[in-house]
matplotlib code that plots the C-alpha trace (Angstrom):
import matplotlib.pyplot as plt

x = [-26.0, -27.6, -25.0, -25.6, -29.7, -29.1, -26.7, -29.1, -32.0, -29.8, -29.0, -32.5, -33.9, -31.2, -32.0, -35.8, -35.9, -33.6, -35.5, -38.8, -37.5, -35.7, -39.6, -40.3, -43.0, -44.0, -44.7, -47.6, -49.0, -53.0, -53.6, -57.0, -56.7, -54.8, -57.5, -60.4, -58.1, -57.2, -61.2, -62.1, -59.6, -60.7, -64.3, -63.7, -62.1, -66.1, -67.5, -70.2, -70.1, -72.8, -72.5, -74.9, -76.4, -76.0, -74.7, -76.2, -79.8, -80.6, -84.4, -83.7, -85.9, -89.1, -91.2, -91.3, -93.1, -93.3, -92.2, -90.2, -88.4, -86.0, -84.7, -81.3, -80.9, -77.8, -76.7, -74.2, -71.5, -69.5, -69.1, -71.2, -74.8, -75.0, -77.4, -78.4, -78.4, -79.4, -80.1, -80.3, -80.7, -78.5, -82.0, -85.5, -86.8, -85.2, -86.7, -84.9, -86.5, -84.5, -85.2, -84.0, -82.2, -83.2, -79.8, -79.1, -77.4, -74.4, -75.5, -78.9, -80.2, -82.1, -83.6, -83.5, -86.0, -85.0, -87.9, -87.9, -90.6, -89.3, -88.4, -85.2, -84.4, -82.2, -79.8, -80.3, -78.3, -79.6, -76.9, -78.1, -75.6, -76.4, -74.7, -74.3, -71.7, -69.9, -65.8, -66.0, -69.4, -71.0, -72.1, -73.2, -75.9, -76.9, -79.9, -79.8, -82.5, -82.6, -85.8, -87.6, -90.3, -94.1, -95.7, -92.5, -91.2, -89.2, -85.6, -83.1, -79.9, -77.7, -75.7]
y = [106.4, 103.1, 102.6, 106.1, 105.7, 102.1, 103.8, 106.8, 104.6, 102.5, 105.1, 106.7, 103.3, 102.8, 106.3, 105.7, 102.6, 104.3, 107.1, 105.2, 102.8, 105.5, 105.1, 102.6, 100.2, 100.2, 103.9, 102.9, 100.1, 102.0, 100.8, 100.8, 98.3, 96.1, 96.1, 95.2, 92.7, 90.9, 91.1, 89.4, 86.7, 86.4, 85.8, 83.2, 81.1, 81.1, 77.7, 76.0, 72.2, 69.7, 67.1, 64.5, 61.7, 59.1, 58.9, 55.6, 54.2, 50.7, 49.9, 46.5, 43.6, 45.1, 44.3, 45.8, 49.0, 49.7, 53.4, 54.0, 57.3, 58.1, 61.6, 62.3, 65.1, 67.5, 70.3, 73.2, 72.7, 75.4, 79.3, 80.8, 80.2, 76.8, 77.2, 73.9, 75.0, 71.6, 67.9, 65.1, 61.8, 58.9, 57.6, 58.8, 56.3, 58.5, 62.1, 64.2, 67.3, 69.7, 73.2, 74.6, 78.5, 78.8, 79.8, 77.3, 79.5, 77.8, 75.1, 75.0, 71.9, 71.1, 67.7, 66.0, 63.8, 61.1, 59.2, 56.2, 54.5, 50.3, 49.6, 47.5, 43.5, 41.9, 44.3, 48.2, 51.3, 54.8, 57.9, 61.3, 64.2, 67.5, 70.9, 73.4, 76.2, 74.1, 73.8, 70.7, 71.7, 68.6, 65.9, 62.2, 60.4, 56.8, 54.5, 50.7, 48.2, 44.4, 44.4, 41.2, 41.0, 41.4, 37.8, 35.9, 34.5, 36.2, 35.7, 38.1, 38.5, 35.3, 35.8]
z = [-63.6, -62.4, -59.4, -58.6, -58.0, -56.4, -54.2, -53.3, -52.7, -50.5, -48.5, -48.7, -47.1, -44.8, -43.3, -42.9, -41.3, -38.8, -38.4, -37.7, -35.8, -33.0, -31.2, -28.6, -28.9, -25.1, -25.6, -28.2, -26.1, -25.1, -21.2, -22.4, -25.0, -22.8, -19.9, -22.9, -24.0, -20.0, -19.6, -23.2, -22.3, -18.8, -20.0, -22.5, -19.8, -18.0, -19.7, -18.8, -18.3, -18.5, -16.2, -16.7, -14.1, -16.8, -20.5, -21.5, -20.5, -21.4, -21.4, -21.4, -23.4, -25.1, -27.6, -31.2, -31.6, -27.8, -27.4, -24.4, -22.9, -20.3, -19.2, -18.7, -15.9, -16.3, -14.4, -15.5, -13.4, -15.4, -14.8, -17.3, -18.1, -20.4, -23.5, -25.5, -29.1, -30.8, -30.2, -32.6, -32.7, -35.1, -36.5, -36.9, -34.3, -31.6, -30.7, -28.4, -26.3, -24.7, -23.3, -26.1, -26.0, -22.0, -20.6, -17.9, -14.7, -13.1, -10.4, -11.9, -13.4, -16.5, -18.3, -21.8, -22.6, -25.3, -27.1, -28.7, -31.1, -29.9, -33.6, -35.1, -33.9, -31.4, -29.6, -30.7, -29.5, -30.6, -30.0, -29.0, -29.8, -27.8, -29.1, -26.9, -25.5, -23.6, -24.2, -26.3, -28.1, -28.1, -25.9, -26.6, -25.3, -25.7, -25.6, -26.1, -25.6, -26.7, -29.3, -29.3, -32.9, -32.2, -31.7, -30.4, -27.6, -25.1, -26.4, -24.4, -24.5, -23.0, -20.1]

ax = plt.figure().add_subplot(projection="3d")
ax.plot(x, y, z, "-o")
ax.set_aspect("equal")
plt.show()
């Protein structure tokens, strides 16, 4: 009795896997689905890029506790409108400002201003790490200066 229902099943399966298969896929394909689906894909290939007019500024020698900035112009030389989600800075001695959630149209330009307080000794180099909708998603910025202590002589780096 077993070998009779394995054999009935057997044949059971083998006859509706036939059955369902006798339809051709291409006939289900919805030409509207596949237009939505060329369009999504098409967009996601518009990125904005930020292309920067520097990616390091060195204020040279300063003194302790002498705040300097320096802004760091970009422009979107991307497709799609760029929008600068976050900035932050690799200590607390470093503030960045940035236009933050203005789209920035294709060819248009846009500036980040990066602050720093003069603190640390000797040689110092601050990152600044910008997150926006760009392909990579992030963007690195640096700052150096050589820090000489409050009362000293001019020391400098040698040459």
């Amino acid at each position: 009795m077993r070998k009779v229902t394995t054999i009935l099943s057997l044949i059971l399966a083998v006859g509706l896997v036939s059955v369902s298969c006798k339809d051709k896929a291409s006939s289900k394909i919805v030409a509207d689905n596949v237009e939505n689906a060329s369009n999504r894909d098409e967009a996601q290939k518009q990125l904005p890029v930020m292309s920067f007019d520097k990616q390091e500024h060195d204020f040279g020698t300063i003194t302790q506790g002498t705040a300097q900035q320096t802004t760091f112009k970009f422009t979107n030389t991307g497709n799609a409108p760029l929008i600068i989600t976050d900035a932050k800075s690799s200590c607390g001695c470093t503030v960045p400002e940035y236009p933050k959630n203005t789209p920035i149209a294709p060819g248009e330009s846009g500036e980040l201003l990066v602050k720093f307080n003069g603190s640390g000794q000797n040689q110092v180099t601050k990152t600044v790490t910008v997150t926006a909708n760009t392909d990579k998603g992030t963007e690195l910025l640096r700052i150096k200066a050589f820090v000489n202590p409050k009362n000293a002589a001019q020391a400098g780096p040698v040459n």
